[in-house]
C-alpha positions in Angstrom: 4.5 -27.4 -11.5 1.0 -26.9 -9.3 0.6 -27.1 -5.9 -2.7 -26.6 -4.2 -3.4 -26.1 -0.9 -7.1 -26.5 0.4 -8.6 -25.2 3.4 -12.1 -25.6 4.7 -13.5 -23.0 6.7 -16.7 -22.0 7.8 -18.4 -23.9 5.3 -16.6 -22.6 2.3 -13.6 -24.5 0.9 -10.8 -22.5 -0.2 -8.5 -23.6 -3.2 -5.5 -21.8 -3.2 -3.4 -22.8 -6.6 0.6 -21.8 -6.6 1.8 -22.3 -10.4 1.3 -23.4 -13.1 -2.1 -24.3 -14.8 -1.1 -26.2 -18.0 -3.2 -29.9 -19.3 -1.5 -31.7 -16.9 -1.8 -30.0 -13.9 -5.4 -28.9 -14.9 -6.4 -32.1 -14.7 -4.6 -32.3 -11.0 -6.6 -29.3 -10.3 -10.1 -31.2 -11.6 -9.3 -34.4 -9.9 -9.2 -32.1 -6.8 -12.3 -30.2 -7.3 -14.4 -33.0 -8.9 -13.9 -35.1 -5.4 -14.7 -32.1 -3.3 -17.6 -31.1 -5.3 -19.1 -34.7 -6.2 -17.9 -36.5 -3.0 -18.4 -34.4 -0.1 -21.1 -32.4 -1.6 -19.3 -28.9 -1.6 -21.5 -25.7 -1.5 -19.4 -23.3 -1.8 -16.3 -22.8 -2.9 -13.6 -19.9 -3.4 -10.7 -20.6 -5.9 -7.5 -17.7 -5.7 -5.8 -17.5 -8.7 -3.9 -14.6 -7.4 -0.7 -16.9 -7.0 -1.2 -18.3 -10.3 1.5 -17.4 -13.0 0.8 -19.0 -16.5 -2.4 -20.6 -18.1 -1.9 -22.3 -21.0 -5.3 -23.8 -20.9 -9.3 -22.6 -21.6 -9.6 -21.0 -18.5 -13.1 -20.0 -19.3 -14.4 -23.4 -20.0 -12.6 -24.7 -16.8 -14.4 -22.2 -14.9 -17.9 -22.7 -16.8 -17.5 -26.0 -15.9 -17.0 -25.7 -11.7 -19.4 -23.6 -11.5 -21.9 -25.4 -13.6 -21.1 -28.5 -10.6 -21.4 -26.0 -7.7 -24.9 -24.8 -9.4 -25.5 -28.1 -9.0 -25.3 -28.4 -5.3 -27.7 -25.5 -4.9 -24.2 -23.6 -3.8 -21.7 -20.5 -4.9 -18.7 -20.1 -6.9 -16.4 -17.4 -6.3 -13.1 -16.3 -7.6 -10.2 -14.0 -6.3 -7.3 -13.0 -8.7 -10.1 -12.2 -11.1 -8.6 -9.3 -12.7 -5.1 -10.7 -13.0 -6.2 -14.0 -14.9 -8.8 -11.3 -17.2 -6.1 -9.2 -18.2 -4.1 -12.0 -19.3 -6.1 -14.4 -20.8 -9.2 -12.3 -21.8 -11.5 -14.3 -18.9 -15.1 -13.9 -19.1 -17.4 -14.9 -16.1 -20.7 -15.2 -15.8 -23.5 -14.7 -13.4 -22.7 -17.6 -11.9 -19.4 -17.0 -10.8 -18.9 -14.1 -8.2 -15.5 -12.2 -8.0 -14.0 -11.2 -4.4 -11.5 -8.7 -4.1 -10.2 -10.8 -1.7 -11.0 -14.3 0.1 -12.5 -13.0 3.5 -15.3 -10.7 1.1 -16.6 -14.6 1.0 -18.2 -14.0 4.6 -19.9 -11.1 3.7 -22.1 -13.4 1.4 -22.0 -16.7 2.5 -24.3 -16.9 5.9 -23.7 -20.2 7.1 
């Protein structure tokens, strides 16, 4: 089970996962960012995995691809819970993808 709570503040949209990622709620979780993203034109946006408790999926290549969509929109991707989801499932970012310590580091960057 995945729930997902979204907030938008300050120009960044937050995606807060609780769960589960497994195919089926993955593709919950795309449906979700692909409208955000492709429909309302997202810039930047900060997904917490920190309340995240199984992957069963390519988290890499999930990643890869939100990022690649956010590049798109001449915006930033950024990740909390970086280290917990790395140590698990061996999770390598690239320079597109920023890790925050926490979600409010976002400010620090982002000057909207």
């Amino acid at each position: 089970m995945l729930k997902i709570d979204t907030i938008y503040k300050k120009g960044v949209l937050f995606i807060r996962p609780y769960g589960v990622i497994n195919k089926v709620t993955r593709l919950e979780l795309d449906k979700v960012l692909e409208s955000v993203i492709n429909k309302v034109g997202i810039k930047y946006l900060l997904i917490n995995f920190d309340n995240i408790y199984y992957i069963n999926t390519d988290i890499t290549k999930m990643l890869d691809n939100w990022s690649k969509k956010i590049n798109e929109n001449n915006g930033r991707f950024f990740i909390c819970g970086y280290e917990k989801i790395n140590n698990k499932y061996l999770v390598n970012i690239n320079d597109s993808i920023c890790g925050m310590n926490d979600e409010f580091s976002v400010f620090n960057i982002v000057n909207i």
